[in-house]
C-alpha positions in Angstrom: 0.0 0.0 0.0 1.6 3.4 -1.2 2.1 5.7 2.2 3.8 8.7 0.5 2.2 12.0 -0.2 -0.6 12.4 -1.4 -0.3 13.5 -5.3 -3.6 14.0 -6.5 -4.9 17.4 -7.2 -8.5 16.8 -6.5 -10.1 14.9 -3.5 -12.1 12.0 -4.6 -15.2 10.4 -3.4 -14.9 6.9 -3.8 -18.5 6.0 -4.3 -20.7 4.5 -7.1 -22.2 6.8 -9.5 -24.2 6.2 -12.1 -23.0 7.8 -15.6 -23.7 7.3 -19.6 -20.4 7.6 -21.6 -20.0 7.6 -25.6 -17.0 8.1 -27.6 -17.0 12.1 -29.1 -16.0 12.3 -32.7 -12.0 12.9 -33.4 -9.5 12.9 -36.0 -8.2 9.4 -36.6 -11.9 7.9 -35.3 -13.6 6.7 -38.3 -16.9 5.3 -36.6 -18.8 7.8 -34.7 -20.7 6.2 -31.4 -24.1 6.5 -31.8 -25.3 5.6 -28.5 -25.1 5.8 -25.0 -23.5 3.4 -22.6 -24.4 3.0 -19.3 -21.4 2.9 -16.5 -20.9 2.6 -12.8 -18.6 4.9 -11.8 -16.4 3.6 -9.1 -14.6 6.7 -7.8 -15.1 10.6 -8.8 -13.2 13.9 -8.1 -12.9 17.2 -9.6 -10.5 16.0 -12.1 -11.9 12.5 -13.6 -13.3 9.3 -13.0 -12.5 6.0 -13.0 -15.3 3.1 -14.2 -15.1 -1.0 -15.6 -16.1 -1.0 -19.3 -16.3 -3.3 -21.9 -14.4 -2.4 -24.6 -10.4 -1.3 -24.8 -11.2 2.7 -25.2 -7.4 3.2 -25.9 -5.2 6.0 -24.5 -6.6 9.6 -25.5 -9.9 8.8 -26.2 -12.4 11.6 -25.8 -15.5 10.8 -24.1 -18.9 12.9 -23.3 -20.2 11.8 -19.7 -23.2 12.7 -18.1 -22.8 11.6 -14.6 -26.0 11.3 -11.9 -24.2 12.5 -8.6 -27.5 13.3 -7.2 -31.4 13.3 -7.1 -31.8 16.9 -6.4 -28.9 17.8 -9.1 -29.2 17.8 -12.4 -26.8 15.5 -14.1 -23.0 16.8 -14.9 -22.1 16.5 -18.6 -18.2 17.1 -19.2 -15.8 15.9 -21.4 -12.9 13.3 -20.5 -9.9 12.2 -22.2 -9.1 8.3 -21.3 -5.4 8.1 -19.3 -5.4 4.4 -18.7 -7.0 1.4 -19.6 -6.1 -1.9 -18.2 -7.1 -5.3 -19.0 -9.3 -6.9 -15.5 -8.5 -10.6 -15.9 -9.9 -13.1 -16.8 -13.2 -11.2 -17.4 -11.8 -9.2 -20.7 -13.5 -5.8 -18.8 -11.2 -2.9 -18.8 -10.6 -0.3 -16.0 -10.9 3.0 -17.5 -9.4 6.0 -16.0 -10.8 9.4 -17.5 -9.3 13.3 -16.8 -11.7 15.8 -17.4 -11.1 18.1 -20.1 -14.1 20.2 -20.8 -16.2 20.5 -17.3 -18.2 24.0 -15.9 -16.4 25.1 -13.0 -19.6 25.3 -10.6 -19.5 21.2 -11.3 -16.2 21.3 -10.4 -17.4 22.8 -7.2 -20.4 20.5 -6.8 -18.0 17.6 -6.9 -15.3 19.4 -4.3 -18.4 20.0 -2.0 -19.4 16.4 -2.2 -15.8 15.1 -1.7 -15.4 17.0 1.4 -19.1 16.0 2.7 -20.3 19.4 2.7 -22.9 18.3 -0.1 -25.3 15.5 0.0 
């Protein structure tokens, strides 16, 4: 178990979330996604999220989220960029780890508020 400091910019709230994803159009993507996947997010901070998925999203991947954080919210809908991906064995499901690229700063706020219990 890592004891150092702590190197994370954001606080996160490790907590399920729902969330839909789909991939956004980009140069060197020849198929556009035409739907909506459904996700369970297993961790969220200010700066990304991390979720299991079925596909290998591949490094750089942009991705348009709209993530449920809570009933009396209105969903947040950002964009992420996918850092990792890494096989879970022996179930072919990948862990996806996503950095926000494009989210409104009051959801930014929201999630800071959350992650230091002052929302609920």
């Amino acid at each position: 178990m890592y004891n150092g400091p702590e190197r994370r910019e954001h606080k996160r709230i490790v907590k399920l979330f729902m969330a839909r994803i789909r991939v956004k159009q980009h140069e060197g993507h020849e198929t556009v996604s035409t739907g909506w996947d459904s996700v369970t997010l297993h961790n969220l901070s200010a700066g990304g999220t991390f979720f299991v998925y079925k596909e290998n999203l591949g490094i750089g991947t942009p991705l348009e989220l709209e993530i449920d954080v809570s009933k009396s919210t209105p969903p947040i809908n950002c964009v992420g960029k996918t850092i990792r991906s890494d096989t879970l064995q022996p179930a072919s499901t990948f862990c996806i780890t996503t950095r926000f690229t494009d989210i409104v700063e009051q959801e930014k706020e929201l999630i800071n508020k959350m992650a230091e219990g002052m929302f609920r």
